[in-house]
VOGUGU-663344 format. One record per residue: residue number from 0; x, y, z of N, C-alpha, C, O, CB in turn; residue in three letters. Coordinates in Angstrom, 2 decimals. Glycine has a CB too. Layout:
residues N
<pt n="NUM" n_east="X" n_north="Y" n_up="Z" ca_east="X" ca_north="Y" ca_up="Z" c_east="X" c_north="Y" c_up="Z" o_east="X" o_north="Y" o_up="Z" cb_east="X" cb_north="Y" cb_up="Z" res="ala"/>
...
***
This chain:
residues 87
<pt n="0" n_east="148.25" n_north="74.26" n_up="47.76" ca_east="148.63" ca_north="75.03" ca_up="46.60" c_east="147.92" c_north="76.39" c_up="46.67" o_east="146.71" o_north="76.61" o_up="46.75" cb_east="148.29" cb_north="74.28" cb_up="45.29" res="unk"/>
<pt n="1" n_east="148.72" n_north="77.05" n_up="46.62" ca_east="148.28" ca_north="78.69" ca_up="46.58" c_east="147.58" c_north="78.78" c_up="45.08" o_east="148.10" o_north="78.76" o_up="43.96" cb_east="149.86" cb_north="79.94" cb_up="46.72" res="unk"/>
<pt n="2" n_east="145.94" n_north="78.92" n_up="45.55" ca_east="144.94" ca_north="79.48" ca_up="44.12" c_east="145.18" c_north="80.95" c_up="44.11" o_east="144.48" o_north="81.04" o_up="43.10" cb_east="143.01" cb_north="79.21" cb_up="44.24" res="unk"/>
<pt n="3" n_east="145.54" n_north="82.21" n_up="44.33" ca_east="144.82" ca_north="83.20" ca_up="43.82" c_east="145.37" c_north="83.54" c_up="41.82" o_east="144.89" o_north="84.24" o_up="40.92" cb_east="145.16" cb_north="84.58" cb_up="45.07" res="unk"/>
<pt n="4" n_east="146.37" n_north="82.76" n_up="41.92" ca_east="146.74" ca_north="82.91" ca_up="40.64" c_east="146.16" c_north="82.05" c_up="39.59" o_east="146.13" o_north="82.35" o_up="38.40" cb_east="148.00" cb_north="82.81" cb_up="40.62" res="unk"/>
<pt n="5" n_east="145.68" n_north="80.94" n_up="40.12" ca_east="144.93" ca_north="80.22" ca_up="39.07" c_east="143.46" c_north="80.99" c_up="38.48" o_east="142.86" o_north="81.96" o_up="38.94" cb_east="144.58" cb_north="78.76" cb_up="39.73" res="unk"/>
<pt n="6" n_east="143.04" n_north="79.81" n_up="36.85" ca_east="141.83" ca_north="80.34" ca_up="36.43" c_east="141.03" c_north="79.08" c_up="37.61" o_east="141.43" o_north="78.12" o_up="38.28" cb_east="141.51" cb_north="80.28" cb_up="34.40" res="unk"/>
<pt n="7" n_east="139.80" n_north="79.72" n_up="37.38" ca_east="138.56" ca_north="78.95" ca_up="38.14" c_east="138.55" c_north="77.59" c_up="37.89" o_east="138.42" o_north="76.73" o_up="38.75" cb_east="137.16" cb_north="79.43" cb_up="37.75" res="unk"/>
<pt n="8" n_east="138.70" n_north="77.37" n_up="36.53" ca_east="138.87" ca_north="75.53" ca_up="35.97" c_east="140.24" c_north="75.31" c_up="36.76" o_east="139.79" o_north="74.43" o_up="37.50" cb_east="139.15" cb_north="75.13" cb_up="33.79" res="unk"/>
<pt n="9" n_east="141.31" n_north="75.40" n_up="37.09" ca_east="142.47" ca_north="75.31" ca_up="37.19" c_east="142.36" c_north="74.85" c_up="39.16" o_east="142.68" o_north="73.79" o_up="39.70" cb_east="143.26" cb_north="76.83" cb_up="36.50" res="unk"/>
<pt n="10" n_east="141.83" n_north="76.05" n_up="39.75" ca_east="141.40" ca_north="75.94" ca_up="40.95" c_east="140.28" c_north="74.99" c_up="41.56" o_east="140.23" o_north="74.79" o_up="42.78" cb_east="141.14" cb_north="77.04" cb_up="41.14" res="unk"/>
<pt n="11" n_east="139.27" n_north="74.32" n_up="40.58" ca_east="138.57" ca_north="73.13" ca_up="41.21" c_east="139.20" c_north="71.53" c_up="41.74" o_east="138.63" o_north="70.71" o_up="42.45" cb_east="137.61" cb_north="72.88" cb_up="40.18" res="unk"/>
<pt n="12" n_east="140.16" n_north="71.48" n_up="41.29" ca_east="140.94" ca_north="70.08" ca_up="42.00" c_east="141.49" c_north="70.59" c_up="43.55" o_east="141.50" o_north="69.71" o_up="44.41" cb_east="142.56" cb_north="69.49" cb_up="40.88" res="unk"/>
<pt n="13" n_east="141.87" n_north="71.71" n_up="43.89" ca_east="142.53" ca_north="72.53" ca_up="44.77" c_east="141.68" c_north="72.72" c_up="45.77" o_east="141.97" o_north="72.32" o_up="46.90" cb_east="142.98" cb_north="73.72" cb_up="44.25" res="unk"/>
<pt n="14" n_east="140.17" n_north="73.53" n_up="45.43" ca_east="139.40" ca_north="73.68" ca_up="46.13" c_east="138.70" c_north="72.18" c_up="46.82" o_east="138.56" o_north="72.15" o_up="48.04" cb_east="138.66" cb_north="74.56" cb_up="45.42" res="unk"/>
<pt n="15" n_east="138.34" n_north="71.13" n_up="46.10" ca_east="137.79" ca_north="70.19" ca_up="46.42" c_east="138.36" c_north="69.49" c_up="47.47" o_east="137.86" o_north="69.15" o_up="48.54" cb_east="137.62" cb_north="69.60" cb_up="45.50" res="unk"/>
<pt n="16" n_east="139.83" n_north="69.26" n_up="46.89" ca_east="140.29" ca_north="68.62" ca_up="47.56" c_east="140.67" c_north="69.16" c_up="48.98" o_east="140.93" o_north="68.43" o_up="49.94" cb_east="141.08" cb_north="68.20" cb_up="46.88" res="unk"/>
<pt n="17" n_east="140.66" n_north="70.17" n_up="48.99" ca_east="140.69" ca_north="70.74" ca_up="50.53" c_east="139.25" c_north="70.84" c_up="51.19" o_east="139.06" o_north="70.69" o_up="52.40" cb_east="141.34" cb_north="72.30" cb_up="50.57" res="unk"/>
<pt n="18" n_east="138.41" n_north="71.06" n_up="50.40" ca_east="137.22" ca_north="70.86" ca_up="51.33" c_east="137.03" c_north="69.68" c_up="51.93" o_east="136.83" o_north="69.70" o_up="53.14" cb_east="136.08" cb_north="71.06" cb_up="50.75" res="unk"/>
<pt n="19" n_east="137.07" n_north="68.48" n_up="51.24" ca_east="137.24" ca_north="66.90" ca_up="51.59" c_east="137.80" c_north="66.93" c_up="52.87" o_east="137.36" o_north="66.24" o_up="53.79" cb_east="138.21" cb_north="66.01" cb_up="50.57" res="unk"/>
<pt n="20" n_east="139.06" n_north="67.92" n_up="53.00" ca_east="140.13" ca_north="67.82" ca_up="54.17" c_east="139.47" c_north="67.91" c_up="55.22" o_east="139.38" o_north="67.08" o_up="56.13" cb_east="141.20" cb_north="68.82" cb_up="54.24" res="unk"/>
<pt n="21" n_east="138.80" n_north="69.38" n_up="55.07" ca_east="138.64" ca_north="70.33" ca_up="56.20" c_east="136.93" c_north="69.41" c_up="56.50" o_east="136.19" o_north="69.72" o_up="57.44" cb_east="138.70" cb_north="72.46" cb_up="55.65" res="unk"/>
<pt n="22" n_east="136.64" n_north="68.43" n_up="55.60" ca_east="134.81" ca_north="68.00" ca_up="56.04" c_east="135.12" c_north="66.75" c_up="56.87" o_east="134.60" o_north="66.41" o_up="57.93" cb_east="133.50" cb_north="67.45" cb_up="54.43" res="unk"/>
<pt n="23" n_east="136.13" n_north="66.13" n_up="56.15" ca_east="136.19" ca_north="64.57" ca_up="56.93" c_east="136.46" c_north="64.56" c_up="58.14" o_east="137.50" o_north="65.17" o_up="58.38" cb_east="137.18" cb_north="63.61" cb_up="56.48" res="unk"/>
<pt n="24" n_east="135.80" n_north="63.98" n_up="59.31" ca_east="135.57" ca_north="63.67" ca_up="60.61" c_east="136.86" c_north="62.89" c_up="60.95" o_east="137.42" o_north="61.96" o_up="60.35" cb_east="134.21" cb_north="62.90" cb_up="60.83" res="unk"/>
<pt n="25" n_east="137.21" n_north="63.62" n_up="62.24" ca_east="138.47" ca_north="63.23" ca_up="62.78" c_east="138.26" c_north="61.67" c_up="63.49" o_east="137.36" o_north="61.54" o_up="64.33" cb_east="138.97" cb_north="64.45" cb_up="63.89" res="unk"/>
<pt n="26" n_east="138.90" n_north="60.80" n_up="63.23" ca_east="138.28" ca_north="59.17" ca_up="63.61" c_east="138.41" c_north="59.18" c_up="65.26" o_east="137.62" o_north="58.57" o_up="65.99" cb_east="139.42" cb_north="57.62" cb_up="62.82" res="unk"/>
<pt n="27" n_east="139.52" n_north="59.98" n_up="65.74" ca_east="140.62" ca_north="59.32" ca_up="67.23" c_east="139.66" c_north="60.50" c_up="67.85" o_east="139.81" o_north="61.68" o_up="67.52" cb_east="143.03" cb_north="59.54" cb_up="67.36" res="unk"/>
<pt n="28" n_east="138.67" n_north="60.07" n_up="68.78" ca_east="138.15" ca_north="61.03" ca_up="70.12" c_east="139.26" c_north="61.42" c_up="70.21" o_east="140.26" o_north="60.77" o_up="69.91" cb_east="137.50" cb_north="60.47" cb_up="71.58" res="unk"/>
<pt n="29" n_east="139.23" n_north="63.12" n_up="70.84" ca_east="139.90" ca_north="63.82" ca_up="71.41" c_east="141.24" c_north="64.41" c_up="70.80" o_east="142.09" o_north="65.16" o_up="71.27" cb_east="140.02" cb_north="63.21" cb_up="72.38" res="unk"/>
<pt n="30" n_east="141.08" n_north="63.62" n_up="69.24" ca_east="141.82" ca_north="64.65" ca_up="68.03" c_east="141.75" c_north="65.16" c_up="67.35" o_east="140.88" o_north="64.75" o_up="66.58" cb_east="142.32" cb_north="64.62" cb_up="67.44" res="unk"/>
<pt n="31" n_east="142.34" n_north="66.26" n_up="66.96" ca_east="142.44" ca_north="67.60" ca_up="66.07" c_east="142.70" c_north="67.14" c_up="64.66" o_east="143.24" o_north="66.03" o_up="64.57" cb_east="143.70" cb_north="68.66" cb_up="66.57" res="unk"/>
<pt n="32" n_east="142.45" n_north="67.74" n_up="63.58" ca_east="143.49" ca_north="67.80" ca_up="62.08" c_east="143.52" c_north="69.17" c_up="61.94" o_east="142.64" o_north="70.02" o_up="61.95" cb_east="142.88" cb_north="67.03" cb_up="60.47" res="unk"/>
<pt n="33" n_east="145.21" n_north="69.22" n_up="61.73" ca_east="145.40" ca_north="70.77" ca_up="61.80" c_east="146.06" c_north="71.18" c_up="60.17" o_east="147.18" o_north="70.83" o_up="59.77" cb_east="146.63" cb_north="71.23" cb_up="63.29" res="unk"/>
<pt n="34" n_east="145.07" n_north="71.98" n_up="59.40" ca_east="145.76" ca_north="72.11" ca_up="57.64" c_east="146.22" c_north="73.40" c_up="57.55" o_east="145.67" o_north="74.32" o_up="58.16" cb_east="144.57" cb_north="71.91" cb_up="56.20" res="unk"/>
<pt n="35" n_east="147.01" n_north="73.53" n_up="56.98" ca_east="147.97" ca_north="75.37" ca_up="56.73" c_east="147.71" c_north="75.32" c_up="55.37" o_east="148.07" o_north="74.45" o_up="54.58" cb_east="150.13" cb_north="75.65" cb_up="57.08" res="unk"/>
<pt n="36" n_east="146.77" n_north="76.73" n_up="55.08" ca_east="146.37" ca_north="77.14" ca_up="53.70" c_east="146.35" c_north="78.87" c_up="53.87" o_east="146.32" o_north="79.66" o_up="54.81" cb_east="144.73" cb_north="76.38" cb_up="53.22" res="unk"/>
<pt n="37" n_east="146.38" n_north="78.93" n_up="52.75" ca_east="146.59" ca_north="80.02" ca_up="51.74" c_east="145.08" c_north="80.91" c_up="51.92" o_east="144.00" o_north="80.42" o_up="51.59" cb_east="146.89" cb_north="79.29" cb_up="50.01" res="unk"/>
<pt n="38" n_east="145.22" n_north="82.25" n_up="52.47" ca_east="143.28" ca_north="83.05" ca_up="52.72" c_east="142.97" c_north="82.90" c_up="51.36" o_east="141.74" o_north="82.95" o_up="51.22" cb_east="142.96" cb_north="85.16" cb_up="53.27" res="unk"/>
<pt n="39" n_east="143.54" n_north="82.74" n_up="50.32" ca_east="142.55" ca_north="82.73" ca_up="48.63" c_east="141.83" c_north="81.67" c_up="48.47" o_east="140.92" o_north="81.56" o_up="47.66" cb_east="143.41" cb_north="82.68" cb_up="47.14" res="unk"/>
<pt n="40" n_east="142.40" n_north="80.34" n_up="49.69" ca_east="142.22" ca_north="79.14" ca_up="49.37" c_east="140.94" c_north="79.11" c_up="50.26" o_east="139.97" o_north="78.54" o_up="49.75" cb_east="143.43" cb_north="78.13" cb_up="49.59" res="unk"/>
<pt n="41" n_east="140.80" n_north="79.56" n_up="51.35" ca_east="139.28" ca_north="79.63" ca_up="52.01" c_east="138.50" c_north="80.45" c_up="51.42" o_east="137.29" o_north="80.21" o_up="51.51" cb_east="139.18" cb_north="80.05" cb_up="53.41" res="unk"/>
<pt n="42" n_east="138.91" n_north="81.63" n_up="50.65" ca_east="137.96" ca_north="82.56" ca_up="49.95" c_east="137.35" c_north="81.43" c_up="48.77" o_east="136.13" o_north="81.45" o_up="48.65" cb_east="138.86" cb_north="84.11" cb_up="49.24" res="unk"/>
<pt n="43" n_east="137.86" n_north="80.77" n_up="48.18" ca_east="137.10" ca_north="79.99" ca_up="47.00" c_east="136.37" c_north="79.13" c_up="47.66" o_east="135.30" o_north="78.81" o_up="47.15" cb_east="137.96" cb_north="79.22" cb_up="45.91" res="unk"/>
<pt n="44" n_east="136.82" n_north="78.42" n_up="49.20" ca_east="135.63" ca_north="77.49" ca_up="49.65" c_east="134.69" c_north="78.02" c_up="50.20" o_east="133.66" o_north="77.38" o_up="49.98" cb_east="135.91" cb_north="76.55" cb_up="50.48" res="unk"/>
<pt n="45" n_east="134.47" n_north="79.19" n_up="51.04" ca_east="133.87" ca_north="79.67" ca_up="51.58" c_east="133.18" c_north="81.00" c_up="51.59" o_east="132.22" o_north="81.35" o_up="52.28" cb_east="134.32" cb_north="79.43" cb_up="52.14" res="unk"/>
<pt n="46" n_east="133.77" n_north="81.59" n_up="50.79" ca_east="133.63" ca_north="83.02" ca_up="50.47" c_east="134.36" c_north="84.23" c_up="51.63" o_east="134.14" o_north="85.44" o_up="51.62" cb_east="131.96" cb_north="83.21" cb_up="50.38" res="unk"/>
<pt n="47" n_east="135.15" n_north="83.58" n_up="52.46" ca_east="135.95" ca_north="84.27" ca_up="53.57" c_east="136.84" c_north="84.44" c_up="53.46" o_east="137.31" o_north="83.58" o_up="52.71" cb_east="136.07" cb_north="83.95" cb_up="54.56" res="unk"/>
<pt n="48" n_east="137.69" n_north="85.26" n_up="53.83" ca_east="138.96" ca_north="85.93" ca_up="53.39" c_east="139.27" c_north="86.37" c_up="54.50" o_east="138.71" o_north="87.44" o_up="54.77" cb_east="138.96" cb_north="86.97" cb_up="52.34" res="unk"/>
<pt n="49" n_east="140.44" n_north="85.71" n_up="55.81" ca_east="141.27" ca_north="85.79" ca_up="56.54" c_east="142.34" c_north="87.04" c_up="56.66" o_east="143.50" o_north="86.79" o_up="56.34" cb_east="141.69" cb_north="84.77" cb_up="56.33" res="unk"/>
<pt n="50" n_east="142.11" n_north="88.03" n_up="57.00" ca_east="142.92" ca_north="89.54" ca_up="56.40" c_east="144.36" c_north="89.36" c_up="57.24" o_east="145.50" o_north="89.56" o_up="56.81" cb_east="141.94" cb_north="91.38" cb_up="56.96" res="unk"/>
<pt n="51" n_east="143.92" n_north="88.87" n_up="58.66" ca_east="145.31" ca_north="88.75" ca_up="59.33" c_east="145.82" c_north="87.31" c_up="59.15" o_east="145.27" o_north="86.24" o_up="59.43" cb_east="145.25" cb_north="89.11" cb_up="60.94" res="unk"/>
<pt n="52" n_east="147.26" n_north="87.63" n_up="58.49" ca_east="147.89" ca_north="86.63" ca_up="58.42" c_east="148.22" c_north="85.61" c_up="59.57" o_east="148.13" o_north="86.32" o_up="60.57" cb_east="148.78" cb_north="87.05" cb_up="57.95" res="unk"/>
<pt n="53" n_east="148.59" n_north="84.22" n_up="60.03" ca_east="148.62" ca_north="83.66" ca_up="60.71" c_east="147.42" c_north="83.46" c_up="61.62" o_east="147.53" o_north="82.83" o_up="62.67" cb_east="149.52" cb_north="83.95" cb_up="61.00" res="unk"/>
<pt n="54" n_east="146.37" n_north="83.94" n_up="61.26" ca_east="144.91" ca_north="83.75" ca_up="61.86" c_east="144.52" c_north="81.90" c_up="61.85" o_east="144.76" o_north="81.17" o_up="60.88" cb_east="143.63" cb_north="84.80" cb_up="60.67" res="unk"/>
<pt n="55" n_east="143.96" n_north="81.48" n_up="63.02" ca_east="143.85" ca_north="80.24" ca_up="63.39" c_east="141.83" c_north="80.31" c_up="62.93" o_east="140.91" o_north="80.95" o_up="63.45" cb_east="144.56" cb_north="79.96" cb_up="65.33" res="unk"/>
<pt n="56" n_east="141.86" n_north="79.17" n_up="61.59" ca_east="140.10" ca_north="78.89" ca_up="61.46" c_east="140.11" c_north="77.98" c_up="62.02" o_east="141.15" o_north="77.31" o_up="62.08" cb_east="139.24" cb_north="78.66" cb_up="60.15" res="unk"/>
<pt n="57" n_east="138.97" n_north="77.60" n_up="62.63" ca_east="138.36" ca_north="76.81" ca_up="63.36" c_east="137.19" c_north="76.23" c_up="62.37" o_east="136.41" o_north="77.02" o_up="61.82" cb_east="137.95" cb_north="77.52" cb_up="64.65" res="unk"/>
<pt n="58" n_east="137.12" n_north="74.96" n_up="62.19" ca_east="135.72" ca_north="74.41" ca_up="61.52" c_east="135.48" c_north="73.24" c_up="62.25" o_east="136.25" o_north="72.85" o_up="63.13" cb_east="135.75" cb_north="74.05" cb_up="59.87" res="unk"/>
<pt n="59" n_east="134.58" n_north="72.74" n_up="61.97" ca_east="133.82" ca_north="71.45" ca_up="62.72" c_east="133.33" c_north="70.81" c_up="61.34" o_east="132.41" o_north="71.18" o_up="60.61" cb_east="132.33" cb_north="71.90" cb_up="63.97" res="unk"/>
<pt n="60" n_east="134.37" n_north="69.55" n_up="61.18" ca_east="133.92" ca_north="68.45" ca_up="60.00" c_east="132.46" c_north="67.54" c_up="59.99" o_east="132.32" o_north="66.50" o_up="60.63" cb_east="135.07" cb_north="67.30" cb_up="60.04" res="unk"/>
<pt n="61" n_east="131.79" n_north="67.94" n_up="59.45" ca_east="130.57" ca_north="67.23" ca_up="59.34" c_east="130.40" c_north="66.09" c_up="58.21" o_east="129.26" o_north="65.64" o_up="58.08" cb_east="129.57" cb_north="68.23" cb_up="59.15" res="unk"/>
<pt n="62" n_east="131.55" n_north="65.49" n_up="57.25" ca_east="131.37" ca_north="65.11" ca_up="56.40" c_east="130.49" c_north="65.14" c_up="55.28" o_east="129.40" o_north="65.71" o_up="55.31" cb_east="131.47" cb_north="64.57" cb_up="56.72" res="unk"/>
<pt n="63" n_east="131.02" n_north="64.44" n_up="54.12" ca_east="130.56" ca_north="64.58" ca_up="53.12" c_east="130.36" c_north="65.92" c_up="52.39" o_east="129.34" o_north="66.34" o_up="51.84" cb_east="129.69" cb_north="64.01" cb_up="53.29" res="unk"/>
<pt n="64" n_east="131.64" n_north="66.52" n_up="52.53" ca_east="132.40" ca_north="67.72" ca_up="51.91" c_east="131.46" c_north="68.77" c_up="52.77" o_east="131.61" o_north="69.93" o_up="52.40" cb_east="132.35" cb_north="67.87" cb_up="49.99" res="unk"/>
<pt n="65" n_east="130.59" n_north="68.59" n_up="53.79" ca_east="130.41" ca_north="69.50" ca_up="54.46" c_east="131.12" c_north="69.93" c_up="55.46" o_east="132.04" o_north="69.15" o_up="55.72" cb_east="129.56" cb_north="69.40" cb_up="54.71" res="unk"/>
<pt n="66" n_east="131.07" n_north="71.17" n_up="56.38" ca_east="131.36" ca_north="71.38" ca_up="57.35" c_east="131.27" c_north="73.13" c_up="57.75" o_east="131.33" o_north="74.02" o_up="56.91" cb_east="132.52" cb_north="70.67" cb_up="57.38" res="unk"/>
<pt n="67" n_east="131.12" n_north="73.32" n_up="59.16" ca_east="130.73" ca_north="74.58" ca_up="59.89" c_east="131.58" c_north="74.81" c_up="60.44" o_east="132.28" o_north="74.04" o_up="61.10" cb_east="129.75" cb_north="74.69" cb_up="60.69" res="unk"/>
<pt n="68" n_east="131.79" n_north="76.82" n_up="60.15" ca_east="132.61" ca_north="77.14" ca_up="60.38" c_east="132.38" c_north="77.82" c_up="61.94" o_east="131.30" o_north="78.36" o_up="62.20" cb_east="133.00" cb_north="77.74" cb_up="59.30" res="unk"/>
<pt n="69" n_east="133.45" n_north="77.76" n_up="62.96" ca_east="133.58" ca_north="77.81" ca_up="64.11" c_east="133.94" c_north="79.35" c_up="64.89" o_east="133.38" o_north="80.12" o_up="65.66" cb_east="134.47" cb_north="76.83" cb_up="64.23" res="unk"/>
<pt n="70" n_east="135.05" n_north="79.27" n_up="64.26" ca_east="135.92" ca_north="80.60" ca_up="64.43" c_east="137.05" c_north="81.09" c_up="64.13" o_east="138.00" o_north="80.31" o_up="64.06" cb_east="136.09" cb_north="80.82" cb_up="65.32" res="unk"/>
<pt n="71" n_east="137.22" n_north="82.11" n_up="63.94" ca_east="138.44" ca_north="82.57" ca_up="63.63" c_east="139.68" c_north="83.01" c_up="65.14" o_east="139.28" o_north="83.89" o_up="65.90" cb_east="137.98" cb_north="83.90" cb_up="62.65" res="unk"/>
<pt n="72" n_east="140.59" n_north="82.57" n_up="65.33" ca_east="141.49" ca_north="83.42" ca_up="66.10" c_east="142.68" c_north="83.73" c_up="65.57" o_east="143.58" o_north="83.04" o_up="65.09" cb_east="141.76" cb_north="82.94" cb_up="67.25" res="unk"/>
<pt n="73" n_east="142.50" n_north="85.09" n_up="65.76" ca_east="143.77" ca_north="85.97" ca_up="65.47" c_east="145.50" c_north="86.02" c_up="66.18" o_east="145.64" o_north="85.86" o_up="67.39" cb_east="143.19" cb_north="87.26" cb_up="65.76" res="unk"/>
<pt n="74" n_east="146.52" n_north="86.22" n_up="65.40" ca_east="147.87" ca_north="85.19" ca_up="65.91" c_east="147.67" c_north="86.52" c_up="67.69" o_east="147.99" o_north="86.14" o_up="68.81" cb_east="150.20" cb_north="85.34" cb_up="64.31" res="unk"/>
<pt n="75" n_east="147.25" n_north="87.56" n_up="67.46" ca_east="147.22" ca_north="88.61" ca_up="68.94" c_east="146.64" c_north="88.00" c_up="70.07" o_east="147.05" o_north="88.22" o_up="71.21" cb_east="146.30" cb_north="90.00" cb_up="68.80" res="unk"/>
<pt n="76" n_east="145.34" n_north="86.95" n_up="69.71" ca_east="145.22" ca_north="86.62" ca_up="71.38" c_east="145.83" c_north="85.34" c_up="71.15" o_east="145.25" o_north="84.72" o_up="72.05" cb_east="143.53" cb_north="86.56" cb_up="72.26" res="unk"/>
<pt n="77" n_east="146.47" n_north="84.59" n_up="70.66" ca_east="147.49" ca_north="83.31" ca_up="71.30" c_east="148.04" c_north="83.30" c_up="72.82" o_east="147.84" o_north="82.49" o_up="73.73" cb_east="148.91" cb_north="83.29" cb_up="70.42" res="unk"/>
<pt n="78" n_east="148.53" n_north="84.07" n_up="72.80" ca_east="149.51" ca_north="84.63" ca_up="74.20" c_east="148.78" c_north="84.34" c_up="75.54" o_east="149.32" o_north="83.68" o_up="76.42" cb_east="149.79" cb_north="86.47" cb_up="74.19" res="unk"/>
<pt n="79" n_east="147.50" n_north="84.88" n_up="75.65" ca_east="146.14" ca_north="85.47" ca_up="76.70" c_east="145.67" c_north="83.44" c_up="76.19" o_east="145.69" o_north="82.62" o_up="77.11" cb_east="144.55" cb_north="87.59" cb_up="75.79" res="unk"/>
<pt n="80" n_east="145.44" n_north="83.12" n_up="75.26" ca_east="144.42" ca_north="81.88" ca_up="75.24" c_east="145.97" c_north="80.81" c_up="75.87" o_east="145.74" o_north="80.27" o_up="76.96" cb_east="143.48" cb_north="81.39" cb_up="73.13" res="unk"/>
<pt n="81" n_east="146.82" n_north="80.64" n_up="75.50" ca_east="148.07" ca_north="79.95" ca_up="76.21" c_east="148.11" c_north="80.59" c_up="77.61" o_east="148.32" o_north="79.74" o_up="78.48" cb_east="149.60" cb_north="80.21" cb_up="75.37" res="unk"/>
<pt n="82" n_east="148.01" n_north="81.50" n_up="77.96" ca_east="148.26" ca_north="81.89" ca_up="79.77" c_east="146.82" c_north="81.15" c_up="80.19" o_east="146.82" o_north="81.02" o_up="81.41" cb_east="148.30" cb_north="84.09" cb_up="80.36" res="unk"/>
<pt n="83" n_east="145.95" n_north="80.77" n_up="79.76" ca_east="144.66" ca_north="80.49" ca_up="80.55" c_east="144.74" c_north="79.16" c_up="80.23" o_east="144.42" o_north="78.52" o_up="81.24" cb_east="143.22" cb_north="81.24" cb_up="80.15" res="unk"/>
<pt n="84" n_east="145.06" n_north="78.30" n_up="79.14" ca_east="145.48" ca_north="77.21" ca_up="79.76" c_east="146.36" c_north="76.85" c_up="80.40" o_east="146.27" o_north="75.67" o_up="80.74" cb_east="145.53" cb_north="76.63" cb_up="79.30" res="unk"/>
<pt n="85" n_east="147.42" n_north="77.51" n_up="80.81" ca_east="148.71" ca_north="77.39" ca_up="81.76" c_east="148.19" c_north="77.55" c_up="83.57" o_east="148.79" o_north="77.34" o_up="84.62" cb_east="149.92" cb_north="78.87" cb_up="81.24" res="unk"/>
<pt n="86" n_east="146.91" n_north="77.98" n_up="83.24" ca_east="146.16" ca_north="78.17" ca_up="84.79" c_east="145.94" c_north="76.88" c_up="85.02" o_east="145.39" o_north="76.52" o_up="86.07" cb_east="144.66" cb_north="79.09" cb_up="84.96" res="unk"/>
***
């Protein structure tokens, strides 16, 4: 759910529940969980704000609504990071 339009009370079920997402530890070695959100929606968890659209975050679930953030990639090097795994 897209927060930037909500009030702050309105946006805590939204925020939580995506942090939960993005903290809980992936069970299956050698798998990903991949979530599509909204940059207002990482700005309320994190205080970060994604400027280029289609930008890929990277976090590492540590549970218990924690977790560290990794990296950002931008949709421009896709292309260059797909040719180098194609090597």
């Amino acid at each position: 759910m897209y927060t930037a339009h909500l009030t702050s009370e309105q946006k805590k079920p939204v925020v939580e529940k995506t942090r939960q997402l993005i903290s809980k530890p992936v069970q299956e070695k050698g798998k990903n969980r991949m979530l599509v959100a909204h940059a207002p929606n990482l700005a309320d968890i994190m205080e970060y704000f994604p400027e280029i659209e289609g930008s890929l975050i990277i976090f590492k679930p540590l549970g218990e609504n924690q977790f560290e953030y990794l990296a950002t990639i931008h949709p421009d090097h896709w292309e260059t990071l797909l040719e180098k795994k194609r090597e």
